[in-house]
C-alpha positions as CSV (number, residue, x, y, z in Angstrom):
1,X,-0.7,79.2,29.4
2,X,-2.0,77.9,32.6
3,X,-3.5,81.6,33.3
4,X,-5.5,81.2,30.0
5,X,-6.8,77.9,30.4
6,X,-8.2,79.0,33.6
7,X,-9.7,82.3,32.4
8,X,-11.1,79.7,29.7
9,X,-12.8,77.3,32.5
10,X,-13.9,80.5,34.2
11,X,-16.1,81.9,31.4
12,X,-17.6,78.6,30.5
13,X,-18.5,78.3,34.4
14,X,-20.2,81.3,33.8
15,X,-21.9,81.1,30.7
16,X,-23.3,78.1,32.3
17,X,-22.3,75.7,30.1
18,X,-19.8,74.0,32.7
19,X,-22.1,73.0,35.9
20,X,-20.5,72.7,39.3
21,X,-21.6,69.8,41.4
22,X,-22.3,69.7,44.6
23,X,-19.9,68.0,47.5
24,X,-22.5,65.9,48.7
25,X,-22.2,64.0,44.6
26,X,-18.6,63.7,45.5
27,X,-19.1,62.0,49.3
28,X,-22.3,59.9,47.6
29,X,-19.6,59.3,44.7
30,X,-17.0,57.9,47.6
31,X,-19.1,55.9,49.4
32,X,-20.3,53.9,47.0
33,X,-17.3,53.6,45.2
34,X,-16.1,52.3,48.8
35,X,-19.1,50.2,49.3
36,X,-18.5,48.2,45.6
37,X,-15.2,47.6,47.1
38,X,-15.8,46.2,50.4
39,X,-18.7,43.9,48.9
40,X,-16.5,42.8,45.9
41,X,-13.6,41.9,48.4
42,X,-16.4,40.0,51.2
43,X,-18.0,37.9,48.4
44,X,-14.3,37.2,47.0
45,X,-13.2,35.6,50.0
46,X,-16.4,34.0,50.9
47,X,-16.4,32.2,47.5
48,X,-12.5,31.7,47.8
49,X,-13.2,30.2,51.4
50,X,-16.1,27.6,49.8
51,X,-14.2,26.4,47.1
52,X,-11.7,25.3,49.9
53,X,-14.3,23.8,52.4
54,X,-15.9,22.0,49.4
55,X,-12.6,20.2,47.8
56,X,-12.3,19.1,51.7
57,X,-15.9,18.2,52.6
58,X,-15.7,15.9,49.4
59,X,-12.1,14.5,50.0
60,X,-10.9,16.1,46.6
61,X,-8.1,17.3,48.4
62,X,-6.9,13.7,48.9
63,X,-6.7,12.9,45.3
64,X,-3.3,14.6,44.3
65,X,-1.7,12.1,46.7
66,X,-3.1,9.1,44.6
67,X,0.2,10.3,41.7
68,X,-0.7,11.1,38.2
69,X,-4.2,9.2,37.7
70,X,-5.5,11.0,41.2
71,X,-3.9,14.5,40.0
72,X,-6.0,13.8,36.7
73,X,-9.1,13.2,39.0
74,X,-8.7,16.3,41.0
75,X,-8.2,18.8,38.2
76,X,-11.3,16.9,36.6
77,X,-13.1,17.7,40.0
78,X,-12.4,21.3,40.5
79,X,-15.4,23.5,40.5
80,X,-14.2,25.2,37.4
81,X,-17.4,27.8,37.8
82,X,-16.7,29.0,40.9
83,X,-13.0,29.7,40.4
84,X,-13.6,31.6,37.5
85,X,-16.2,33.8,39.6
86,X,-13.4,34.1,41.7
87,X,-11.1,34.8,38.9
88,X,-13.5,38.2,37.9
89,X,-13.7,39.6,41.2
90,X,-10.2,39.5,41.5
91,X,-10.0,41.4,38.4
92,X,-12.5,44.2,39.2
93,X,-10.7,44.3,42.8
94,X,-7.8,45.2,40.9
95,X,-9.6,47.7,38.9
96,X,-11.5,49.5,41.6
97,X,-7.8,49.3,44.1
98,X,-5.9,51.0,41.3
99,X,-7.5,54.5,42.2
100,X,-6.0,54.5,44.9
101,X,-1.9,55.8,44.9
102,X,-1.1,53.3,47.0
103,X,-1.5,50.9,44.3
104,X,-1.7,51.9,41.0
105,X,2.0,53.6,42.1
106,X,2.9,49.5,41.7
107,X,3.7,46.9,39.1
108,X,0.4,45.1,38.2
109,X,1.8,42.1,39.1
110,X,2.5,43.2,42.7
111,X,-0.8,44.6,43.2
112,X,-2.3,41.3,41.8
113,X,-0.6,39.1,43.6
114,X,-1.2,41.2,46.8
115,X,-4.9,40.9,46.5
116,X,-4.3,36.7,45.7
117,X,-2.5,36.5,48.8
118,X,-4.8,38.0,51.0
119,X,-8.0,36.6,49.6
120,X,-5.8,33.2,49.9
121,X,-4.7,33.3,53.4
122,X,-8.5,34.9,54.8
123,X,-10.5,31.9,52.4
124,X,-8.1,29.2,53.9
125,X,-9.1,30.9,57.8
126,X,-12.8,31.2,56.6
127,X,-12.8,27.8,55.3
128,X,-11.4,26.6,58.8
129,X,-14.3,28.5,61.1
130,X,-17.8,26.4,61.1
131,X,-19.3,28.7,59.3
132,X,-19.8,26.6,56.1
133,X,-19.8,23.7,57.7
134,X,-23.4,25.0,59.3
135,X,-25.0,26.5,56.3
136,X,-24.1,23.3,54.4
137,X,-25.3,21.1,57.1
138,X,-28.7,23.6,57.0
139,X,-29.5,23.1,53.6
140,X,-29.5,19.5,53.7
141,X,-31.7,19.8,56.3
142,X,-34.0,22.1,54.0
143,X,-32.8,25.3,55.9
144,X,-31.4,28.5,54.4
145,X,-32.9,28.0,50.8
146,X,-31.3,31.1,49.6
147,X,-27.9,28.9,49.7
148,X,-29.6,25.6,48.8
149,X,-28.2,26.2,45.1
150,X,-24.1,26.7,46.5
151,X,-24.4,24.3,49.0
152,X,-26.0,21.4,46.9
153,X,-22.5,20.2,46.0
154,X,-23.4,19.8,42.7
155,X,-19.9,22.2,42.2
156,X,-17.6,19.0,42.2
157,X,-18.2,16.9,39.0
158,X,-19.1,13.2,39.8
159,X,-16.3,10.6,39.1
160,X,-17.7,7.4,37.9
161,X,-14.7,5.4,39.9
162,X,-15.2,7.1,42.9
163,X,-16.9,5.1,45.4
164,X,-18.6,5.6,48.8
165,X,-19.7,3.3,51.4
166,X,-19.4,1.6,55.2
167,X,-17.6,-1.2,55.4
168,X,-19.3,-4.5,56.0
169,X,-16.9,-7.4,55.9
170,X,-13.2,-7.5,56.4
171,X,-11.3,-10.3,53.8
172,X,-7.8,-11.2,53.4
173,X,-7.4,-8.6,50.7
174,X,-9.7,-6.5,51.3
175,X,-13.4,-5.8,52.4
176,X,-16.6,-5.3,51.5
177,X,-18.7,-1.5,51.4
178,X,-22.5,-0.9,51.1
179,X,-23.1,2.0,49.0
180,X,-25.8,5.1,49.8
181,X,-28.1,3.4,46.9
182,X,-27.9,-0.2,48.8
183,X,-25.0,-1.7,46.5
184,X,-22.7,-3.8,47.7
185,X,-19.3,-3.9,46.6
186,X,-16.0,-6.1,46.9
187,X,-12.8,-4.1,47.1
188,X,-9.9,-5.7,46.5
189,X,-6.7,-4.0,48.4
190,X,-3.1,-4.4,46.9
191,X,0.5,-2.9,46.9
192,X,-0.8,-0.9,44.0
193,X,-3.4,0.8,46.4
194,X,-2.0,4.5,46.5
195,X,-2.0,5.0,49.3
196,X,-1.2,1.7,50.2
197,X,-3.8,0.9,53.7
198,X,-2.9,-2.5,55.5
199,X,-6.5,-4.0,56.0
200,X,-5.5,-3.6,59.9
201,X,-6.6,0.2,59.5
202,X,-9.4,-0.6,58.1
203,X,-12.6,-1.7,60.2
204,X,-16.2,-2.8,60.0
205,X,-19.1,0.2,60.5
206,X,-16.1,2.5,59.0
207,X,-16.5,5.1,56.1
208,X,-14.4,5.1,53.4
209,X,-13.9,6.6,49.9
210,X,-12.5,4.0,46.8
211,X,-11.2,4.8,43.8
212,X,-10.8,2.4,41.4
213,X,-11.9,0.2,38.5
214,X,-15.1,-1.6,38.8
215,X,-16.4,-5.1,37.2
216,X,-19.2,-6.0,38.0
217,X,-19.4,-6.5,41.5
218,X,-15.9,-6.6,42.3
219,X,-14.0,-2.9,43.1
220,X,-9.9,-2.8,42.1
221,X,-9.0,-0.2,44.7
222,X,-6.7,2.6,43.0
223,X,-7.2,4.6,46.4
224,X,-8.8,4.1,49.6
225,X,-9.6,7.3,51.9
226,X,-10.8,6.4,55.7
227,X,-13.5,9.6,56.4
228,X,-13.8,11.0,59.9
229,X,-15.3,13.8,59.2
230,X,-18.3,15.1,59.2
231,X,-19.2,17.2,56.3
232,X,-17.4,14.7,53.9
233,X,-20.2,12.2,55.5
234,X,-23.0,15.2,54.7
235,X,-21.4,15.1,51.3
236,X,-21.6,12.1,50.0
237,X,-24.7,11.1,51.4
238,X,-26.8,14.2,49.7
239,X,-30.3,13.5,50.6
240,X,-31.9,12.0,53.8
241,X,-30.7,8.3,54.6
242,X,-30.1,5.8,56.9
243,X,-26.9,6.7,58.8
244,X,-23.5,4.7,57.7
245,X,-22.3,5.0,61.2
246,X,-24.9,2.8,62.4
């Protein structure tokens, strides 16, 4: 049987109507196939690694912490887009890997979760290196426009009881913030602040985050987050402005 099938290919090789290709379309084939692979996998992790420097640079990260209303606020704040960009390449990693016998000689599952972990653990050391940190701080100084549109921070949806400002006055139960725009605002600190901050933590010419309900004038503070870091600053601030700090 095998003998005849051959015979077969043989004398439709040489009637012409099977064509061999050449070994260079088999290397070209390979390399490319390779290349789609390596770029699918850097631009995974890059985006994997952004998502992670962005929940920190704008204190989403804290939220969870604040129990069920801040869980609500962080899910609410997740750059949905991005994560399901991330979601894709994952899937077309898993695609392009399965022609190799290393991995399509696995469960689906493992192979998947093998490519989560990896992307995972390199976007968490990515997200660690200043690498973001510099092309964010560049485009808000008007430098690498090609990134202007990711680093933006327009990602992470704006919560209307989310709050950021220096402090200007200590009180008894609380203290006062000026806002980016110039407003100032009275937030009042209780045992139901999650987490609950003594006002001795809390200091004039500091930068904080509230959460909370507003009236009027007058800020109920559901959370209050004391930033020290930079990018979060770079964040929240968005366009050119007189520095908090100051």
């Amino acid at each position: 049987m095998t003998k005849t099938i051959g015979e077969k290919i043989l004398k439709k090789i040489k009637k012409g109507k099977i064509k061999m290709k050449p070994k260079s379309y088999f290397i070209l084939k390979t390399i490319l196939f390779v290349a789609g692979i390596v770029f699918a996998f850097l631009l995974t992790i890059f985006l994997a690694s952004f998502i992670i420097f962005l929940l920190r640079a704008s204190g989403v990260f804290n939220f969870p912490a604040l129990g069920f209303r801040g869980l609500g606020m962080f899910f609410a704040s997740l750059p949905w887009l991005l994560m399901l960009f991330v979601i894709l390449f994952v899937i077309i990693l898993e695609f392009l890997a399965r022609k190799f016998s290393v991995v399509y000689q696995r469960p689906l599952v493992y192979s998947i979760l093998g490519i989560v972990i990896i992307i995972l653990l390199l976007g968490i050391f990515i997200a660690r290196t200043p690498m973001h940190s510099k092309l964010f701080q560049g485009v808000q100084e008007g430098k690498f426009s090609v990134f202007g549109p990711l680093y933006k921070g327009r990602h992470i949806k704006s919560l209307d009881n989310v709050y950021f400002g220096k402090v200007l006055n200590l009180a008894d139960n609380g203290f006062e913030i000026e806002t980016k725009e110039g407003e100032i605002f009275s937030i009042v600190i209780s045992s139901e602040t999650r987490p609950f901050q003594s006002i001795k933590y809390i200091k004039e010419e500091d930068t904080v985050i509230v959460i909370g309900d507003k009236d009027n004038s007058t800020i109920k503070a559901f959370g209050v987050h004391k930033i020290t870091d930079e990018d979060t600053i770079r964040f929240y601030r968005r366009k050119p402005m007189r520095d908090f700090r100051r």
